[in-house]
FINUKE-905667 format. One line per field, with one value per residue (C-alpha): x, y, z; residue number from 0; residue in three letters. Coordinates in pm, 1 decimal. Example, Ala and Ser with C-alpha at 12.3 -4.5 7.8 and 13.67 -1.06 7.14 Angstrom:
REM residues 2
px: [1230.0, 1367.0]
py: [-450.0, -106.0]
pz: [780.0, 714.0]
n: [0, 1]
res: [ALA, SER]
***
This chain:
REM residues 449
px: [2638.4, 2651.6, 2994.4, 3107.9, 3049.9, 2699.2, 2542.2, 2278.0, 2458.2, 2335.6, 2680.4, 2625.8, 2225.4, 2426.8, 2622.0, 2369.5, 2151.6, 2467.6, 2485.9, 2140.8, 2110.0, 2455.7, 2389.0, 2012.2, 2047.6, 2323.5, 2086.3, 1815.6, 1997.8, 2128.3, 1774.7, 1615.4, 1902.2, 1824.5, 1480.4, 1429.0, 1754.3, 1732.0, 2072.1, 2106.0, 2084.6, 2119.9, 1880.5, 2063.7, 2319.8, 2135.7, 1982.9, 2353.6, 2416.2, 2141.4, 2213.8, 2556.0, 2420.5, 2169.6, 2392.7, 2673.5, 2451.9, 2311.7, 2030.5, 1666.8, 1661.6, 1837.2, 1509.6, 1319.1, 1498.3, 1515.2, 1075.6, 1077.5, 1275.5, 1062.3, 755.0, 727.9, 638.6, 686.9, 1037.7, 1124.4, 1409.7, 1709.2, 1651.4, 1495.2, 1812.7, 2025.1, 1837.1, 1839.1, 2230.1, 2115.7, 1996.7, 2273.9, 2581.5, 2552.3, 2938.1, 3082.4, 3319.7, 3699.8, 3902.6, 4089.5, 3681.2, 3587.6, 3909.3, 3787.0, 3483.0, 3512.1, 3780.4, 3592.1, 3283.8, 3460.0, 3776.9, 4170.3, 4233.5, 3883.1, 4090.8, 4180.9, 3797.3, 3777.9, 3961.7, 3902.8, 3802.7, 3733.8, 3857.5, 3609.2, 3222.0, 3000.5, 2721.2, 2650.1, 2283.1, 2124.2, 2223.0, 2543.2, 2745.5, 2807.0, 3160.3, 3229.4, 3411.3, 3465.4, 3451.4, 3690.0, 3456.2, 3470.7, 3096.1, 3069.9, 2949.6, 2811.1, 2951.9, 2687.6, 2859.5, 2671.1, 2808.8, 2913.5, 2713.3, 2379.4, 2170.4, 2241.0, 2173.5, 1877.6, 1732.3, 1804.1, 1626.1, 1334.8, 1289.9, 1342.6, 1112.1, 838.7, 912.0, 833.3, 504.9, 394.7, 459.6, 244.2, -62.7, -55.7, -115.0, -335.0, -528.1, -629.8, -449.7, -310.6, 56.0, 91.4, 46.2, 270.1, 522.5, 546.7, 520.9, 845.9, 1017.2, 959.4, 1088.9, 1353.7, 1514.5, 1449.8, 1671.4, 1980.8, 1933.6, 2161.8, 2099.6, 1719.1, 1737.9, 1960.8, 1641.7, 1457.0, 1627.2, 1583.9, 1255.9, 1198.3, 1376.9, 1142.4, 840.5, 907.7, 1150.5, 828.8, 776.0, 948.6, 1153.3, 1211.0, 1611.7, 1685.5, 2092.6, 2165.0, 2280.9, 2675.1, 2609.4, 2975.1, 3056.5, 2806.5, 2708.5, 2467.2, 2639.8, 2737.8, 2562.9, 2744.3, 2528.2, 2555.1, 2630.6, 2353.9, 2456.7, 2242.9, 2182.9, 1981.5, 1602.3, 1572.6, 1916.7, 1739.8, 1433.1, 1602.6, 1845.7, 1524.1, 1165.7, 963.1, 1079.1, 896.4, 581.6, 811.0, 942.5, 600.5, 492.5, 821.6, 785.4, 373.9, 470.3, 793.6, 588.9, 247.6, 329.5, 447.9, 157.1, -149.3, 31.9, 241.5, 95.7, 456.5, 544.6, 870.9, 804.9, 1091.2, 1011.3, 1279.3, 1506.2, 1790.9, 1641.8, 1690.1, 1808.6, 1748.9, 1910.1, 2072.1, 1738.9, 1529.3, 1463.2, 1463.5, 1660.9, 1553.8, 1889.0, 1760.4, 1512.0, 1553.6, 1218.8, 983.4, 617.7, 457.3, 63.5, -175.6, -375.1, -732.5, -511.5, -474.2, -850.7, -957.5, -742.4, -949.7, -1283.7, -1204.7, -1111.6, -1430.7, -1666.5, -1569.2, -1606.6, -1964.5, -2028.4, -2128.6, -2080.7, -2136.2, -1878.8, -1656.1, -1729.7, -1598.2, -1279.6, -1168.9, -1226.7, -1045.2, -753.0, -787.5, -935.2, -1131.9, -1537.3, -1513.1, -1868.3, -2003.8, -1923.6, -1554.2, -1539.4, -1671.7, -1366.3, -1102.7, -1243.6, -1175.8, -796.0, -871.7, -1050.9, -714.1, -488.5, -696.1, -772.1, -542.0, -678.6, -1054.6, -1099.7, -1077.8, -814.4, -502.6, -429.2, -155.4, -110.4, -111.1, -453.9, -580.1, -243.9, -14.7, 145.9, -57.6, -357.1, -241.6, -150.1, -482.3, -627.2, -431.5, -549.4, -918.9, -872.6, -703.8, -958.1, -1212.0, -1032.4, -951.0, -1371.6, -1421.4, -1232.9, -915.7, -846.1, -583.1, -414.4, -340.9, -24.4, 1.2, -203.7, 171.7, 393.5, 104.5, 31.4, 369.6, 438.1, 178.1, 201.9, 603.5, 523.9, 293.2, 552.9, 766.9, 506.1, 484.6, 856.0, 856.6, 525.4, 388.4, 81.2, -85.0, -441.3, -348.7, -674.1, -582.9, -264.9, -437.2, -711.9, -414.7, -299.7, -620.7, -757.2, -876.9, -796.2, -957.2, -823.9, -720.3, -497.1, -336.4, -278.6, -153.9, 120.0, 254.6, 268.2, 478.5, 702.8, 813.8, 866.2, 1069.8, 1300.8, 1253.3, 1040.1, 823.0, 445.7, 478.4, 369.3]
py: [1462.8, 1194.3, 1033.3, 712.8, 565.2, 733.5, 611.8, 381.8, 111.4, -223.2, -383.6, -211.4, -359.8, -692.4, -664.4, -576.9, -857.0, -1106.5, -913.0, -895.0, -1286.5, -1369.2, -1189.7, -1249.4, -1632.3, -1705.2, -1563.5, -1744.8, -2075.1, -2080.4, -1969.5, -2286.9, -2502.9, -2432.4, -2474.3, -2796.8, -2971.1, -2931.6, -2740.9, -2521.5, -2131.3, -1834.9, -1519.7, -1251.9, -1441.4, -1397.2, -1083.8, -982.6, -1146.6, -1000.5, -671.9, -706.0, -846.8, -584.0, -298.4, -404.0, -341.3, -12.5, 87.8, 45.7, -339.2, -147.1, 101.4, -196.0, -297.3, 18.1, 45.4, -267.1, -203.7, 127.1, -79.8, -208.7, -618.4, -605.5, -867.3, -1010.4, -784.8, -909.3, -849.8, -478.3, -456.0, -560.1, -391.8, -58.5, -21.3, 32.1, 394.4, 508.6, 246.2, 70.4, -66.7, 276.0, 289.7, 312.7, 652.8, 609.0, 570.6, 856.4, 1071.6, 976.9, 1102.8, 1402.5, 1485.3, 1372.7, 1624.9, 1875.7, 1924.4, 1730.0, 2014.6, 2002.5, 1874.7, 2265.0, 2352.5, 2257.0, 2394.6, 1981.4, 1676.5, 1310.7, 984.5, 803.3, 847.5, 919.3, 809.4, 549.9, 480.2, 374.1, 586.5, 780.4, 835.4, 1111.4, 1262.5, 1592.4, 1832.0, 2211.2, 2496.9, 2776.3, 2996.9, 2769.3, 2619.5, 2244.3, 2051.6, 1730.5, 1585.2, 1380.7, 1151.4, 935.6, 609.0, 492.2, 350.4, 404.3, 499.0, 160.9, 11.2, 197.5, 116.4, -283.0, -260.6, -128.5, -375.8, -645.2, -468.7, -486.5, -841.2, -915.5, -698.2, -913.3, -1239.4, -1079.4, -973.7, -1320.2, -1492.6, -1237.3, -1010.4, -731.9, -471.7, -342.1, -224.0, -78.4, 308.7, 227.4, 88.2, 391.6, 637.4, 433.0, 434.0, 822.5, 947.6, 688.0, 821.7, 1183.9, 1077.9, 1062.7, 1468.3, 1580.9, 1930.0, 1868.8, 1753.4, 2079.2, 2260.2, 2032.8, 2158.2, 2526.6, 2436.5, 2316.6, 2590.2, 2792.4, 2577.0, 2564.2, 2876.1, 2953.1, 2614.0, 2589.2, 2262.8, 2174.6, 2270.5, 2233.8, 2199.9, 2500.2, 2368.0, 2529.0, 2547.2, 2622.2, 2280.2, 2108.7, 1903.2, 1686.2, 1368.4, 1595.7, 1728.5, 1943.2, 2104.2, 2250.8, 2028.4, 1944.1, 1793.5, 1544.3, 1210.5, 893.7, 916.4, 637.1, 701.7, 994.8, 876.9, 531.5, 841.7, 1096.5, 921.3, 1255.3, 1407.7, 1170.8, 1404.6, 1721.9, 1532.3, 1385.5, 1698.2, 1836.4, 1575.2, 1609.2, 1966.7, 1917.7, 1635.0, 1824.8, 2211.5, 2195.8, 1907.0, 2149.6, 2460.1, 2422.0, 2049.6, 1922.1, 1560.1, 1428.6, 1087.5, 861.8, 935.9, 677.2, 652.2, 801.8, 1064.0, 1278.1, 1318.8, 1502.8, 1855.8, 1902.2, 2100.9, 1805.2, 2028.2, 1740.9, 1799.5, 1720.7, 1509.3, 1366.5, 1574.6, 1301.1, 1148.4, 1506.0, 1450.7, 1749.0, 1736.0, 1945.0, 2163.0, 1966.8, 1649.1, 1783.1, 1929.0, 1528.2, 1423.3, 1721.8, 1653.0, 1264.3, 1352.5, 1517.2, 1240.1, 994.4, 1231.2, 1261.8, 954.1, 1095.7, 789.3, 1064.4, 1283.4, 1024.1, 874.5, 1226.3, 1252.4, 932.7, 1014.8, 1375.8, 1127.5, 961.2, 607.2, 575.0, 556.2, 490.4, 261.3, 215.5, -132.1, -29.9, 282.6, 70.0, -91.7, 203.5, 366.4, 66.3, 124.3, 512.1, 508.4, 334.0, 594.4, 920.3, 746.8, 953.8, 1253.1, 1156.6, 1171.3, 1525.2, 1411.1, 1287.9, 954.1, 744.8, 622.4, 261.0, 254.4, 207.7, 184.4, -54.3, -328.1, -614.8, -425.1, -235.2, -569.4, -715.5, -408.8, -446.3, -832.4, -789.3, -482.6, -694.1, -965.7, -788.2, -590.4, -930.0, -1068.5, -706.2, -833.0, -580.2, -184.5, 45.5, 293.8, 603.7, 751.5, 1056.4, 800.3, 569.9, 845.0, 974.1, 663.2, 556.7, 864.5, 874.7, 490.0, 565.1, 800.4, 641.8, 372.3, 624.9, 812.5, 440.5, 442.1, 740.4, 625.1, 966.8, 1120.2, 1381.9, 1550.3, 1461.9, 1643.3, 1944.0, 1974.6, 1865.6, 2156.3, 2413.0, 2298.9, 2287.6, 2574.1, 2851.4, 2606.4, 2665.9, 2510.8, 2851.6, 2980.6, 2625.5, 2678.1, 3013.9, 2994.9, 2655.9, 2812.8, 3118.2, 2851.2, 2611.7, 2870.9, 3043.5, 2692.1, 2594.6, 2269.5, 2125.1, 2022.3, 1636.3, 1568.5]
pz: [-2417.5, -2163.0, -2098.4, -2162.4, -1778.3, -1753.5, -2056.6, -2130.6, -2333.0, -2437.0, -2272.7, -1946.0, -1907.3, -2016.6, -1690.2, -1485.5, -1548.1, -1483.1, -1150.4, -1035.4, -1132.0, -958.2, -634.9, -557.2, -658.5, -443.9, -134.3, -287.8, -317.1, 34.3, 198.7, -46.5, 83.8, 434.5, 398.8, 167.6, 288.8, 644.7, 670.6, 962.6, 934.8, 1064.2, 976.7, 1116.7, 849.2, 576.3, 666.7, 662.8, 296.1, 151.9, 278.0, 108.6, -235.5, -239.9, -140.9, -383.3, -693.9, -614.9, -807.3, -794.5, -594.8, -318.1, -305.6, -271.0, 60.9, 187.7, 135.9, 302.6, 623.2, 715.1, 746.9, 1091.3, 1114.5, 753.3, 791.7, 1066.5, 1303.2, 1176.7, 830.1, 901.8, 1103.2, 814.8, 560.7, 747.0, 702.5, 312.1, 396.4, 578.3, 521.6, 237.8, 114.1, -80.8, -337.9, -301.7, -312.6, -653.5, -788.3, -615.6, -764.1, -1094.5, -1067.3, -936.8, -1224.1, -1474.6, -1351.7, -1214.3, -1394.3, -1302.5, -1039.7, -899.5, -505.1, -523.7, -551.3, -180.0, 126.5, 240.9, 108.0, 280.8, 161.4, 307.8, 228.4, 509.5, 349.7, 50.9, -104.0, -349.5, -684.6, -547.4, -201.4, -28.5, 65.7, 360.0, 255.7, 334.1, 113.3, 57.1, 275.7, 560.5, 528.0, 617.0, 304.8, 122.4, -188.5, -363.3, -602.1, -856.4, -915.3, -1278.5, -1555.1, -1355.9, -1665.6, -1749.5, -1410.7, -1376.9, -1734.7, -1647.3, -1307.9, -1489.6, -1750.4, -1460.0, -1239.6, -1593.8, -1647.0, -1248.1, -1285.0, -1613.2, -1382.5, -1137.2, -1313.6, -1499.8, -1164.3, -1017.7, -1216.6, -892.5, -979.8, -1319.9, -1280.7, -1603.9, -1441.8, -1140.4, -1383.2, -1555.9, -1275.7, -1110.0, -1436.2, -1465.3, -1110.1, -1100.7, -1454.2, -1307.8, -981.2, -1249.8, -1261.0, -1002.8, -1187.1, -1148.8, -811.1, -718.7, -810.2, -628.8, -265.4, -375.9, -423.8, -111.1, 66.2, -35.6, 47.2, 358.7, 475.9, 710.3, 896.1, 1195.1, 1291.8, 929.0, 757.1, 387.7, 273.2, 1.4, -307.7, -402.6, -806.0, -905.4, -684.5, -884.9, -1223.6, -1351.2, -1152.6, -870.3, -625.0, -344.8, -90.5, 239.5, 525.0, 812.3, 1127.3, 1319.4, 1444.6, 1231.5, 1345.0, 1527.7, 1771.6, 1837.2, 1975.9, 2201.1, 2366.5, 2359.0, 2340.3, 2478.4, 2142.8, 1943.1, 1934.7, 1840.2, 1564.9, 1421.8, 1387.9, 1213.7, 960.2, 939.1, 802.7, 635.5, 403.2, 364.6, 369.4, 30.3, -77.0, 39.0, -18.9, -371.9, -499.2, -414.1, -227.6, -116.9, -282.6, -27.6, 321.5, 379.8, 686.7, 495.4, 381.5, 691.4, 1004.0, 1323.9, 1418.7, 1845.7, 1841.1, 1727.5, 1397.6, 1104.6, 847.5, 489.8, 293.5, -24.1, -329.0, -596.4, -556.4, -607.4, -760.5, -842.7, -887.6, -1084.9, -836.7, -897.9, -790.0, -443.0, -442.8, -506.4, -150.7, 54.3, -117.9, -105.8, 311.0, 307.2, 152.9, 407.6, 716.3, 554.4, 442.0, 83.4, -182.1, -468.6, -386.2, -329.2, -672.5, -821.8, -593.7, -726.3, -1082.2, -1024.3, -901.6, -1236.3, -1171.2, -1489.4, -1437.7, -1096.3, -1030.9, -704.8, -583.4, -688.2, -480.8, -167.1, -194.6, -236.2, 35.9, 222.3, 159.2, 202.9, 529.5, 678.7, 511.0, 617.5, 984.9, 1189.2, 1042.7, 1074.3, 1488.6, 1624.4, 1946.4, 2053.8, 1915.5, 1842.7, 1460.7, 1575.0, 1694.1, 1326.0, 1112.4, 1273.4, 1020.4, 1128.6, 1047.2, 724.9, 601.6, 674.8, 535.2, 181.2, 220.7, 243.9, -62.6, -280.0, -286.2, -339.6, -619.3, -779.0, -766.6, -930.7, -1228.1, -1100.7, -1109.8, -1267.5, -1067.3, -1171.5, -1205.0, -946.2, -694.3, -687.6, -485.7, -277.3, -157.8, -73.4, 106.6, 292.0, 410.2, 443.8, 687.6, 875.8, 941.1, 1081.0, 1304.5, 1403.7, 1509.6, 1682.4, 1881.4, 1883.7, 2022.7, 1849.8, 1750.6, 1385.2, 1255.4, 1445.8, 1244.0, 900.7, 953.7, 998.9, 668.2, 468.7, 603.0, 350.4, 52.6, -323.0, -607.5, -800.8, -470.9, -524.1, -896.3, -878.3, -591.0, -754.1, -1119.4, -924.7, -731.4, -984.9, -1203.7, -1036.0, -1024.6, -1306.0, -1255.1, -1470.6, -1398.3, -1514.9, -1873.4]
n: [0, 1, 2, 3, 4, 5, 6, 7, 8, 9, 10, 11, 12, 13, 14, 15, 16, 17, 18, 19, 20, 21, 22, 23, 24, 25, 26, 27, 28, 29, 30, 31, 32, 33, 34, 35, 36, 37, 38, 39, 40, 41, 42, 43, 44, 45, 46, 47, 48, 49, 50, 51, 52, 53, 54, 55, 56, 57, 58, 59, 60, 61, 62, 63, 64, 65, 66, 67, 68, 69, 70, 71, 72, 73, 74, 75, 76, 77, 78, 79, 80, 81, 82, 83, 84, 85, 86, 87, 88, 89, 90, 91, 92, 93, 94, 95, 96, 97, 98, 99, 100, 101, 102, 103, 104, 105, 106, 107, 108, 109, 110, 111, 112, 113, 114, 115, 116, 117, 118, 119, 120, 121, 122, 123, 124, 125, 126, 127, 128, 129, 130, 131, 132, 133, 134, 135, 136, 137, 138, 139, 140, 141, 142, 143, 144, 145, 146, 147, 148, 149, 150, 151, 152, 153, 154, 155, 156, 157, 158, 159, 160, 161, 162, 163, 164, 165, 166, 167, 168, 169, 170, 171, 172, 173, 174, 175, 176, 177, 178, 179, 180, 181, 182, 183, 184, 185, 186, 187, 188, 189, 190, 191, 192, 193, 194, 195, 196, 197, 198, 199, 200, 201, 202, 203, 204, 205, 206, 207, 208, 209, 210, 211, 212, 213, 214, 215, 216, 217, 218, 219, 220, 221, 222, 223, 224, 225, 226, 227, 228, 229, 230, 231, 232, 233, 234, 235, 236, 237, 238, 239, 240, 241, 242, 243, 244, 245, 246, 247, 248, 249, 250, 251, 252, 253, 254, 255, 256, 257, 258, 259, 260, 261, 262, 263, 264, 265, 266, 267, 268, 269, 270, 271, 272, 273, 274, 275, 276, 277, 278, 279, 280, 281, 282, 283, 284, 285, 286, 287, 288, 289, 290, 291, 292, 293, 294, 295, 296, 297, 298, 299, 300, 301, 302, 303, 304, 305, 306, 307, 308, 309, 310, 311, 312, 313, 314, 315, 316, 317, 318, 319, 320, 321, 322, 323, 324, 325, 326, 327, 328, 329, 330, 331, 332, 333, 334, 335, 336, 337, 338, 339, 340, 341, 342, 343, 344, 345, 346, 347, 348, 349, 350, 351, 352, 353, 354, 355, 356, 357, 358, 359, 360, 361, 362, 363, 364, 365, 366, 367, 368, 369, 370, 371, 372, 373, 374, 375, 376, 377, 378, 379, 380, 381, 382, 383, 384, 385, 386, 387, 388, 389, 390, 391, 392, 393, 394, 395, 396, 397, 398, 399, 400, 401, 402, 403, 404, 405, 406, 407, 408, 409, 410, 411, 412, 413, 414, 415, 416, 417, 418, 419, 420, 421, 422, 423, 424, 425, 426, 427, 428, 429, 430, 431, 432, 433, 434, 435, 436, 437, 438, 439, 440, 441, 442, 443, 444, 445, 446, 447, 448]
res: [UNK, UNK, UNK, UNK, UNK, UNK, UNK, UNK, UNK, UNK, UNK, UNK, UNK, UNK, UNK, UNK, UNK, UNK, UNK, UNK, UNK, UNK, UNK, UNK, UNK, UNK, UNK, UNK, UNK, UNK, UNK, UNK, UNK, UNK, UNK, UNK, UNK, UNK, UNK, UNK, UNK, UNK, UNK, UNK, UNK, UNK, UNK, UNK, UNK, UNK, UNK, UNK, UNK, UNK, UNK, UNK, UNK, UNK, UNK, UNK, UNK, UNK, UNK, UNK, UNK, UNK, UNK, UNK, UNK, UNK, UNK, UNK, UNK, UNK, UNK, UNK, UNK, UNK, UNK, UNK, UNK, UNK, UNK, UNK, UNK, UNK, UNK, UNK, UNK, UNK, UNK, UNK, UNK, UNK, UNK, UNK, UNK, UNK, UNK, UNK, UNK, UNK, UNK, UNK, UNK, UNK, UNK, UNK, UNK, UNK, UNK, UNK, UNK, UNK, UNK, UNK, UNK, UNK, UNK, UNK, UNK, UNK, UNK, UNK, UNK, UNK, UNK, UNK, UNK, UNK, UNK, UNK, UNK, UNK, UNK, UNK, UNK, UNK, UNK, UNK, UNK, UNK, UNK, UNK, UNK, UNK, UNK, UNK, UNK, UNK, UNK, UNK, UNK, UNK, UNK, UNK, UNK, UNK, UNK, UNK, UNK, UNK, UNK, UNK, UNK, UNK, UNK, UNK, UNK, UNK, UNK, UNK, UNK, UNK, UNK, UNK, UNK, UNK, UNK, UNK, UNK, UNK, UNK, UNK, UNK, UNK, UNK, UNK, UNK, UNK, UNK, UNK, UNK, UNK, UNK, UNK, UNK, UNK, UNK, UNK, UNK, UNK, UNK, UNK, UNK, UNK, UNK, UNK, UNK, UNK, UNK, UNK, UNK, UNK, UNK, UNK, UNK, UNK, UNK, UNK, UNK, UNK, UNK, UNK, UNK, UNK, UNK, UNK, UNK, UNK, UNK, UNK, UNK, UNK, UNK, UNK, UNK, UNK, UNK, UNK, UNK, UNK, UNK, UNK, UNK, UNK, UNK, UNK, UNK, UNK, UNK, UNK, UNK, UNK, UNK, UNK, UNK, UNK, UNK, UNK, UNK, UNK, UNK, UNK, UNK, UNK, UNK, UNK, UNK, UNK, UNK, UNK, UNK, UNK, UNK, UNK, UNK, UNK, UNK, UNK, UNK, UNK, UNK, UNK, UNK, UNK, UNK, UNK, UNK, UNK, UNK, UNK, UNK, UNK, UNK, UNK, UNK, UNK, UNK, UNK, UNK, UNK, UNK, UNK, UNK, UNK, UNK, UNK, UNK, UNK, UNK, UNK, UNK, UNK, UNK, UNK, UNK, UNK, UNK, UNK, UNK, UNK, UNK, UNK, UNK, UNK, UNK, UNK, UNK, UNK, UNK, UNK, UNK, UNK, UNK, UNK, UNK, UNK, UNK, UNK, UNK, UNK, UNK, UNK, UNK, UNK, UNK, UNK, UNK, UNK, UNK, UNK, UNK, UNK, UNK, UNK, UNK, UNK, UNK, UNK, UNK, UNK, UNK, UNK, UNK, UNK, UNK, UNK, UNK, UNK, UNK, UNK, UNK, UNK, UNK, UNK, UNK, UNK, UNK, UNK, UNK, UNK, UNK, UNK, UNK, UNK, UNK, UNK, UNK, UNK, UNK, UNK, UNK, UNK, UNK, UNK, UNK, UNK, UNK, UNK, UNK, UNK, UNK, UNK, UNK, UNK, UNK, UNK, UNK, UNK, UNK, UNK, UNK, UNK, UNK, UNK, UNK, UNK, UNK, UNK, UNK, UNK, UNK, UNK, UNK, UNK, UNK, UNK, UNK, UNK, UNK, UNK, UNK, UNK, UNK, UNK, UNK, UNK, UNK, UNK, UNK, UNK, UNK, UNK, UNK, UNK, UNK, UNK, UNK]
***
């Protein structure tokens, strides 16, 4: 039974619509004012303000901001700036919160459960902050603490976040978001689980114990609940300090992350949905290390077969088997003219992995041209009379463009087909399904309904 503070109660979505109301109209008033009334203004101001607002409420806005700020030439630099500090420093709560917490999950004498505890977080996101600490055995570790009333929160972001899609598709009709909707709803209410996201990180230990330049924390299961996740501590630097100090490493650690993200996709039908600029950081050895397993989409073995035979189509220009990867991915009768247009979409996504040499992802998927890209797809979605997407396409997609925008960050050079082949090499769909039924059942994760 869910306590008091974590429940979903009518009163606490009550709040949270006050909240989200009071803090983005107040940014919203002053950027109008500036604008109609001719008052002056500062961006890096309001970047600032709306960094605040945002971070203040937590929750599934903040995810938003933190999408947005990992897309090069998406915002201008002051607001990715601004909106960066959401990832990494968003404002925490105070120490009497924290002491509550941790009582209430892990008992009143739960300060003697640790050899050391910090005051301060060292990290504060979107759902929870994060707390050092050391163990009675000496290890380092991380103290994942979800914030109150989040159910709530969460369940009033969503309904907002319905009501905004309705607003959309009245006005334009291109895309259905009925499917994403859902899919959002799902892994959002499945990033509550600290429990299932502790399985998560075992999960992905596993997945990757072979690759090299990848670490996973260990989860400490007597140190943890279903609001609190402690784990073993990783040190290293944010991503992007790394490569200013260190720009010859940015090759190193494309390839790191190229593995750490797709290993488990091609090998187990597994994606780390939030390739996010929280959700790691890098290792004295450049090694990245993996932070964050809330945001997990597992896919059902012919879903992965449809991205290789879908990769394979467009290297051979073959319409018809293109037309059957995209129903295997779920679109619904996929006709011709319709398919012309995904692929548009597609060919920018698979580009990097297309040309067999070194390349740099910006040749073909810099902002300016993704957004041009999404422009011309839309339109021509909206003339077709619009498409749904399917659920398991929503995370795949967003990883996959996530990092892109960080490849573009770290300006790296690399024969991306080389390192696809190594991954897709030897594939069949039943070698697929068999090691992924072993894997998640040995964790005890669920194939999504």
């Amino acid at each position: 039974m869910a306590r008091d503070d974590e429940q979903n109660t009518l009163g606490g979505r009550l709040v949270r619509y006050a909240r989200v109301g009071s803090a983005m109209g107040g940014v919203a008033a002053r950027l109008a004012g500036q604008r109609w009334l001719g008052l002056p203004g500062d961006r890096t101001d309001n970047a600032a303000e709306l960094r605040i607002a945002l971070g203040g409420l937590k929750g599934p806005l903040m995810k938003v901001a933190q999408m947005l700020s990992t897309i090069p030439d998406a915002l201008p630099e002051a607001y990715v700036v601004e909106l960066a500090q959401l990832q990494a420093d968003a404002p925490s709560m105070g120490w009497p919160f924290v002491r509550r917490r941790m009582a209430a999950e892990l008992g009143p004498e739960w300060r003697n459960k640790f050899a050391a505890f910090e005051h301060g977080a060292i990290a504060a996101a979107s759902l929870g902050q994060v707390h050092r600490a050391t163990g009675h055995d000496g290890r380092l570790l991380a103290c994942k603490l979800q914030y109150p009333d989040m159910q709530s929160a969460v369940e009033a972001d969503l309904r907002q976040l319905g009501l905004a899609f309705a607003v959309f598709e009245r006005a334009d009709s291109a895309i259905s978001t009925r499917q994403i909707h859902a899919e959002i709803s799902a892994r959002l209410r499945e990033e509550l689980d600290y429990a299932l996201e502790a399985r998560h990180l075992a999960l992905f230990r596993d997945m990757l114990a072979e690759t090299p330049g990848v670490r996973v924390p260990e989860a400490v299961a007597a140190l943890s609940t279903g609001r609190l996740l402690t784990m073993t501590w990783l040190e290293g630097r944010r991503l992007l300090d790394t490569v200013k100090d260190h720009p010859e490493a940015g090759n190193a650690l494309a390839m790191n992350m190229f593995r750490a993200w797709y290993v488990p996709f091609y090998g187990f039908g597994v994606i780390h949905g939030d390739p996010h600029l929280g959700n790691y950081t890098v290792g004295p050895d450049h090694s990245l290390n993996l932070l964050d397993f809330g945001c997990v989409r597992v896919f059902h073995p012919s879903f992965v077969k449809g991205v290789i035979d879908l990769y394979n189509a467009l290297r051979a220009d073959d319409d018809d088997a293109a037309v059957e990867a995209y129903r295997i991915w779920g679109f619904a009768s996929p006709r011709r003219e319709l398919v012309d247009v995904l692929n548009i979409w597609a060919r920018f996504v698979y580009a990097p992995i297309l040309d067999d040499r070194t390349r740099k992802i910006e040749e073909t998927n810099s902002g300016l041209y993704g957004r041009k890209t999404a422009a011309k797809v839309h339109a021509e979605l909206r003339r077709l009379g619009g498409v749904e997407v399917p659920r398991p396409f929503v995370f795949m997609d967003r990883a996959a463009i996530g990092l892109g925008s960080v490849f573009l960050h770290l300006r790296a050079e690399i024969n991306w087909f080389q390192l696809f082949q190594e991954l897709i090499a030897g594939f069949t769909v039943e070698q697929l399904a068999q090691r992924q039924s072993e894997m998640l059942s040995r964790h005890a994760v669920p194939l999504p309904g």
